[in-house]
C-alpha positions in Angstrom: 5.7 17.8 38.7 3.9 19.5 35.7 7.4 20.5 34.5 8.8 17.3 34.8 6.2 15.5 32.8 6.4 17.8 30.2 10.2 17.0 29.9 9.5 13.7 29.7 5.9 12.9 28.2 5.6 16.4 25.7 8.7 17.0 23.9 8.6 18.3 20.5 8.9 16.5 17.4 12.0 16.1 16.1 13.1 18.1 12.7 13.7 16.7 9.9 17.6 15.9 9.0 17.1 14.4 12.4 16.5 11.1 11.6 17.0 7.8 14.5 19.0 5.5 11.8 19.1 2.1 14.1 15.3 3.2 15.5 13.1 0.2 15.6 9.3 0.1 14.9 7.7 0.6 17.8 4.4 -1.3 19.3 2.4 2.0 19.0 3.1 1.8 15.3 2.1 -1.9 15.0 -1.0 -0.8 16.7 -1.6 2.2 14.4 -1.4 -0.2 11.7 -4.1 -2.6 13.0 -6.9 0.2 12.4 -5.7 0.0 8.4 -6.4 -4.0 8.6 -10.3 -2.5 9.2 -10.4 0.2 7.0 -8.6 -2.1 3.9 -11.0 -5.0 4.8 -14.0 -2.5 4.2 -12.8 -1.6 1.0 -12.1 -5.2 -0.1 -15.6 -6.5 1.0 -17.4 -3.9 -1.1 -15.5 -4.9 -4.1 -16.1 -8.8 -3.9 -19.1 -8.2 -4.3 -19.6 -6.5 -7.6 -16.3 -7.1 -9.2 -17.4 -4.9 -12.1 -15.6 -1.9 -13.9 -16.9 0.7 -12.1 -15.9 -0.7 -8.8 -12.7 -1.6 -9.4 -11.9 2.2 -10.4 -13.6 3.5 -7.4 -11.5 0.7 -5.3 -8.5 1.7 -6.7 -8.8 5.5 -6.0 -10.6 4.7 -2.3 -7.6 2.4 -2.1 -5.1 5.2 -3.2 -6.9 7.6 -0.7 -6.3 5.1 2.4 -2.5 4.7 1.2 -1.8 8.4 1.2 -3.5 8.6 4.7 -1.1 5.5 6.0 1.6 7.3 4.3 1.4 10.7 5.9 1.1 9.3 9.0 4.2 6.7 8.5 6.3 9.3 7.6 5.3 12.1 10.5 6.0 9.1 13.1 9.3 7.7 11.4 10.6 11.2 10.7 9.5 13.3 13.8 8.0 10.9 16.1 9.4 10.2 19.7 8.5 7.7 22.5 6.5 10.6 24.5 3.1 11.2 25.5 2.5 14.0 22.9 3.2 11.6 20.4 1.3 8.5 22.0 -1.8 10.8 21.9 -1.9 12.6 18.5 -1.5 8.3 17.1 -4.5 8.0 19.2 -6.7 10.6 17.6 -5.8 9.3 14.5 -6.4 5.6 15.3 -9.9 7.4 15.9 -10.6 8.9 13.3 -9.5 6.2 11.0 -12.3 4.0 12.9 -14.9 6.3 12.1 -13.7 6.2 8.2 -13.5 2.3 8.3 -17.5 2.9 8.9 -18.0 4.7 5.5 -15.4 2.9 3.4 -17.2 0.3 2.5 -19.9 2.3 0.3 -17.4 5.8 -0.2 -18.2 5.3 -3.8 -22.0 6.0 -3.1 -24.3 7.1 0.0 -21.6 7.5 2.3 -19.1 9.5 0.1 -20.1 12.4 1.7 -18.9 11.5 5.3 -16.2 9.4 4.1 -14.7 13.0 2.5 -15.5 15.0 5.7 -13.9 12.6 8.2 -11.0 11.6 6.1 -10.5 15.8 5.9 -10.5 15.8 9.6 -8.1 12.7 9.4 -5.7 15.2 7.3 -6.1 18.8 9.2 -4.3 16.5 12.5 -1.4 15.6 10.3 -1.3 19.2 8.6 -1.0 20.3 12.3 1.7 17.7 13.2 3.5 18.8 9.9 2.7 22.1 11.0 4.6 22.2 14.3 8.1 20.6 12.2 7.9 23.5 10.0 8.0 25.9 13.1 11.0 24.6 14.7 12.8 23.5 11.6 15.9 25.6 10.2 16.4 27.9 7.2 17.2 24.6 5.0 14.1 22.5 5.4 11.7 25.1 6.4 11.1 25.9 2.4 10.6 22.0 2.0 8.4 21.8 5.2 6.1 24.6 3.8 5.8 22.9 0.3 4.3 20.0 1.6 2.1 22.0 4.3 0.4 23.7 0.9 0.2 20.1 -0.7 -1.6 19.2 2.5 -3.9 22.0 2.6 -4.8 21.6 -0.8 -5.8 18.4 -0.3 -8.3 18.8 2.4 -9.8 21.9 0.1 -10.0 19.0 -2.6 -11.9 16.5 -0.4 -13.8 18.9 1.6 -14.9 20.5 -1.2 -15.9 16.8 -3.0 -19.0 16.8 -0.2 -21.2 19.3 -2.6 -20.2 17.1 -6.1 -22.4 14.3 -7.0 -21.1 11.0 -6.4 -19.5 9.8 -9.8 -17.7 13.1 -10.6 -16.8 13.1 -6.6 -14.6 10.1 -7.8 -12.8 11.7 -10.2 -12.1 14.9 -7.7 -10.6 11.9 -5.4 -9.1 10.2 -8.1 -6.8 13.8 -9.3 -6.2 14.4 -5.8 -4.4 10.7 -5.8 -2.5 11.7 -8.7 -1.8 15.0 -7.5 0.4 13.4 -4.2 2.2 11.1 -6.7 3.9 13.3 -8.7 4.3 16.3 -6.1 6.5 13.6 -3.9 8.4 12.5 -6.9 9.0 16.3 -7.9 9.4 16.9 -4.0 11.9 14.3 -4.1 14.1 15.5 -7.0 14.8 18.6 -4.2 18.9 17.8 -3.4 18.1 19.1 0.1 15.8 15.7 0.5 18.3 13.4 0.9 18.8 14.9 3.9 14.9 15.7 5.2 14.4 11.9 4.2 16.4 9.0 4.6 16.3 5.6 4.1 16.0 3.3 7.1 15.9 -0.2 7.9 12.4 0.7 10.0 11.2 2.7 7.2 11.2 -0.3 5.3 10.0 -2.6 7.7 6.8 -0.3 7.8 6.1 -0.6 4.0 6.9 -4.4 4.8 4.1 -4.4 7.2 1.7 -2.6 5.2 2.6 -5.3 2.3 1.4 -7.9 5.1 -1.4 -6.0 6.4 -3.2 -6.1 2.2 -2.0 -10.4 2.0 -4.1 -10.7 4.8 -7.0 -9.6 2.7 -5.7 -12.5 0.1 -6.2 -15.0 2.6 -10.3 -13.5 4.2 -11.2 -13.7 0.7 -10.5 -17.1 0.8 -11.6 -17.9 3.7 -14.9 -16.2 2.8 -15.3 -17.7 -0.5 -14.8 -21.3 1.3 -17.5 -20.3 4.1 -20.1 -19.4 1.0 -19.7 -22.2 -1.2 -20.7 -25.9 -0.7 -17.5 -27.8 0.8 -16.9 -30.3 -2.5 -12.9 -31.2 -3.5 -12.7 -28.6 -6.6 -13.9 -26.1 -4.4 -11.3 -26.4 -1.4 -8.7 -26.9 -3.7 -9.2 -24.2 -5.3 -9.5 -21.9 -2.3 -5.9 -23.7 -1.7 -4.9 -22.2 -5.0 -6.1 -19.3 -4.3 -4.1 -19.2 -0.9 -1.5 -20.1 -2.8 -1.0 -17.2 -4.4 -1.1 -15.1 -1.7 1.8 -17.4 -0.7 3.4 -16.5 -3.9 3.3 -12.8 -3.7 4.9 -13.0 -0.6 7.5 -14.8 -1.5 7.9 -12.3 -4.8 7.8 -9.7 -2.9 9.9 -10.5 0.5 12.9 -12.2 -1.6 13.2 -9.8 -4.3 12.6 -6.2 -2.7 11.4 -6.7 1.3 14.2 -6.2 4.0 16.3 -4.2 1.5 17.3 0.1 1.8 16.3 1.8 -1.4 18.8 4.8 -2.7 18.6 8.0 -1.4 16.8 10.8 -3.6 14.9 10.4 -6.0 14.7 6.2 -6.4 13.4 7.0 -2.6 10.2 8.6 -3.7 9.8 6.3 -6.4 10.1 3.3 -4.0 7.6 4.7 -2.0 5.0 5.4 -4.6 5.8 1.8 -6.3 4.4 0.3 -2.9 0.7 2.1 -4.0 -0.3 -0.2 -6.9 1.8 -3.6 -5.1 -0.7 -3.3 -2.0 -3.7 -2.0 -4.0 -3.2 -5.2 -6.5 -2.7 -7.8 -3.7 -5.7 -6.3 -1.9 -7.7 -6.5 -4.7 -6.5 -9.9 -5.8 -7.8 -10.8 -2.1 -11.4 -9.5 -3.4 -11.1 -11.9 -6.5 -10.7 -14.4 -4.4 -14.3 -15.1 -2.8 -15.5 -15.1 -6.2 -13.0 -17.0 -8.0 -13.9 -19.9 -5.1 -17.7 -19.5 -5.3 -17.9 -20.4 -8.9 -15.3 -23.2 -8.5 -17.4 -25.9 -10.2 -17.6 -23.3 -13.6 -15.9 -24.4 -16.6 -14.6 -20.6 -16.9 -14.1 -17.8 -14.4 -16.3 -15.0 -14.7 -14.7 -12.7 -17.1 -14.7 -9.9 -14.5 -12.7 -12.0 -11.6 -10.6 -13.7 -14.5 -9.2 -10.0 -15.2 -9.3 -8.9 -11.6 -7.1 -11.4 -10.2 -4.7 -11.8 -13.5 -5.0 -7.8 -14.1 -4.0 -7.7 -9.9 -1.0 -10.3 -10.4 -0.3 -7.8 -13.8 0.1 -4.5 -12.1 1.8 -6.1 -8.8 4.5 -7.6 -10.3 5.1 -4.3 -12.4 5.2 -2.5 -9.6 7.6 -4.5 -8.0 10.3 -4.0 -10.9 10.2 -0.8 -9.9 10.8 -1.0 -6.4 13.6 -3.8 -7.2 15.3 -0.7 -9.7 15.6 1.4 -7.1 17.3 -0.6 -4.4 21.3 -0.2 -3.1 21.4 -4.0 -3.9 20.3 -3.9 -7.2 23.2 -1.1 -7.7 25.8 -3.5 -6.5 24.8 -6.3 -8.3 22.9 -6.1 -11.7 23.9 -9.2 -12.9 21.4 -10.7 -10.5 18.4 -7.8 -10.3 18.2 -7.3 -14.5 17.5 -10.9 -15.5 14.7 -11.7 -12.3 13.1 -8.0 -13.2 12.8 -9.0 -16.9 11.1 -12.6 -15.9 8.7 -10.7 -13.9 7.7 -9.0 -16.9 7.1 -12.1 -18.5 4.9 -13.3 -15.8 2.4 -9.5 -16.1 2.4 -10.5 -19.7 1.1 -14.4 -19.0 -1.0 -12.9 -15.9 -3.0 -11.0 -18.5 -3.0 -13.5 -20.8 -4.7 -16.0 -18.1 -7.1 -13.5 -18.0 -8.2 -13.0 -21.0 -8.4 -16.5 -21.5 -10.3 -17.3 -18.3 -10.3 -21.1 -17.4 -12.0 -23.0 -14.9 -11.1 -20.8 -11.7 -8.8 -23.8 -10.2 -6.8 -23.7 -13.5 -6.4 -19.5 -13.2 -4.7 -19.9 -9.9 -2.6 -23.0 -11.1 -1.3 -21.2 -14.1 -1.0 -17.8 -12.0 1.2 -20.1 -8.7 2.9 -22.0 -11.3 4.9 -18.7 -13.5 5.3 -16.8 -10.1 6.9 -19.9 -9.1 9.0 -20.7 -12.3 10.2 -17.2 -11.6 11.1 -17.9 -7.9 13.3 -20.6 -8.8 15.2 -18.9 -11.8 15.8 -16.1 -9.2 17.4 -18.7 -6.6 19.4 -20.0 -9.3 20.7 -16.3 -10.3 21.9 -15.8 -6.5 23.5 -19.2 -6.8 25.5 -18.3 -9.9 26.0 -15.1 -8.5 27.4 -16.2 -4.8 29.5 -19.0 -7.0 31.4 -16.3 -9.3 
């Protein structure tokens, strides 16, 4: 019987080049993902509440942190995951572990730095381990990429174990080199020929980052939410919370019909893809912290300077970001005429994002002007693809 669960319920993970290309995400990874809606939320509460410089720099390299953690684990389960119990449970442990990190999050730039950087090292030694048992059974081809990101991994949790005896503001900047030191090792990683075949494309890949993109707009609509619960229920102030929803309504629509749903190209454009999906989430979740104050001071005939340049610097760096991930998609390939003009309006709109900032109206008239260019933009997209299906 022993034997015949272990057939059946502990199988090894699969190597890499051994990628499922019509595998479907599965309910355990939907649930895995749920933990992140915590941990994100944490992070976003914290930084709606002091909305000044410093915390926005320690949001976005707390932020980056998470991201790398989701990625690792996305990647282990899409690359080498199967529908067993050995897999079932190591998601398990790490659902745990991420609950326990969710707890020091929230205050990871101060008191709690310390246990946030032990338990988030924990978090990392189980994925070195899973990593760990690919690189023993893969072959002679990917067993010298395997090892390369095993030594990226361990260096890593040196780097944030080792953060617990620095002090908390240079502790940051240990985190923040360690976020920069995962973006470009995967690009370089990337630019290895024999990784088009350790890491492919996928349509369940994709719907993954997808998800994620979801999981950070949900933070876009609790800030909301929150902002409407804490301020005095008067017309300017719910319609400006509407506003506000709004553009979470927008970057999804910027987002799913431009880049979501769609493979990116092998190689290279693959890792860059990937890493373009770091500052899209991190903006929309912290465009979701703007929100609360953008609604509490609805009745203001200016938005605080420092939610004015949040959300417009958040709307700035997303929409970047997504010209990126739009330059690296199969689609875009086959049909520049349409990609080239809708990536060069996007730049437009970063440029009248920041300018919205800087010029910081009355709240309700921030997320007018911010709705109204990402909408502009929507429609001269539609009417590319109509031109385009037309010719």
């Amino acid at each position: 019987m022993l034997a015949r669960f272990r057939r059946r319920f502990w199988l090894p993970p699969r190597r890499h080049g051994e990628a499922i290309m019509d595998r479907t995400v599965s309910f355990l990874e939907l649930f895995y993902d749920l933990v992140y809606v915590v941990v994100i939320g944490r992070l976003a509460h914290t930084l709606a509440g002091y909305t000044d410089a410093r915390n926005v720099a320690e949001f976005v390299v707390i932020f980056g942190l998470i991201w790398i953690a989701w990625l690792n684990g996305t990647l282990y389960y899409e690359l080498h995951g199967r529908e067993d119990g050995r897999t079932r449970l190591y998601v398990f442990v790490q659902m745990i572990l991420l609950a326990v990190l969710a707890v020091f999050t929230g205050n990871a730039g101060g008191a709690d730095g310390t246990a946030f950087a032990i338990v988030y090292g924990l978090y990392l030694l189980v994925l070195t381990w899973l990593w760990y048992t690919v690189w023993r059974l893969d072959t002679d081809e990917f067993r010298a990429l395997a090892g390369r990101y095993l030594v990226g991994m361990g260096v890593t949790i040196v780097g944030m174990i080792g953060s617990v005896f620095v002090p908390e503001g240079p502790r940051t900047v240990v985190w923040a080199v360690l976020v920069l030191f995962w973006i470009i090792g995967a690009n370089v990683l990337n630019r290895d020929p024999r990784m088009r075949h350790a890491t492919v494309p996928t349509d369940s890949l994709v719907e993954r980052f997808g998800l994620f993109v979801i999981i950070v707009l949900g933070e876009v609509i609790v800030g909301v939410v929150t902002g409407l619960a804490q301020a005095p229920a008067t017309f300017r102030v719910i319609a400006t919370g509407l506003l506000g929803l709004a553009i979470g309504f927008a970057y999804w629509w910027t987002y799913f019909d431009y880049a979501g749903r769609r493979l990116p190209r092998n190689g290279p454009a693959l890792a860059t893809w990937m890493t373009a999906h770091l500052p899209i989430t991190g903006a929309i979740a912290a465009a979701g912290a703007a929100m609360v104050s953008l609604v509490e001071h609805a009745g203001d005939t200016s938005t605080p300077t420092a939610t004015a340049w949040l959300l417009g610097g958040s709307v700035a760096v997303a929409v970047v970001a997504l010209i990126q991930v739009m330059s690296t998609l199969e689609e875009a390939q086959r049909v520049p005429q349409l990609y080239r003009p809708v990536m060069g309006a996007l730049g437009v709109v970063a440029v009248v994002a920041l300018v919205a900032a800087w010029w910081a109206p009355a709240p309700w008239l921030l997320a007018l002007a911010l709705v109204g260019v990402l909408s502009v933009v929507w429609w001269f997209a539609v009417d590319r693809w109509l031109r385009v299906e037309e010719a």
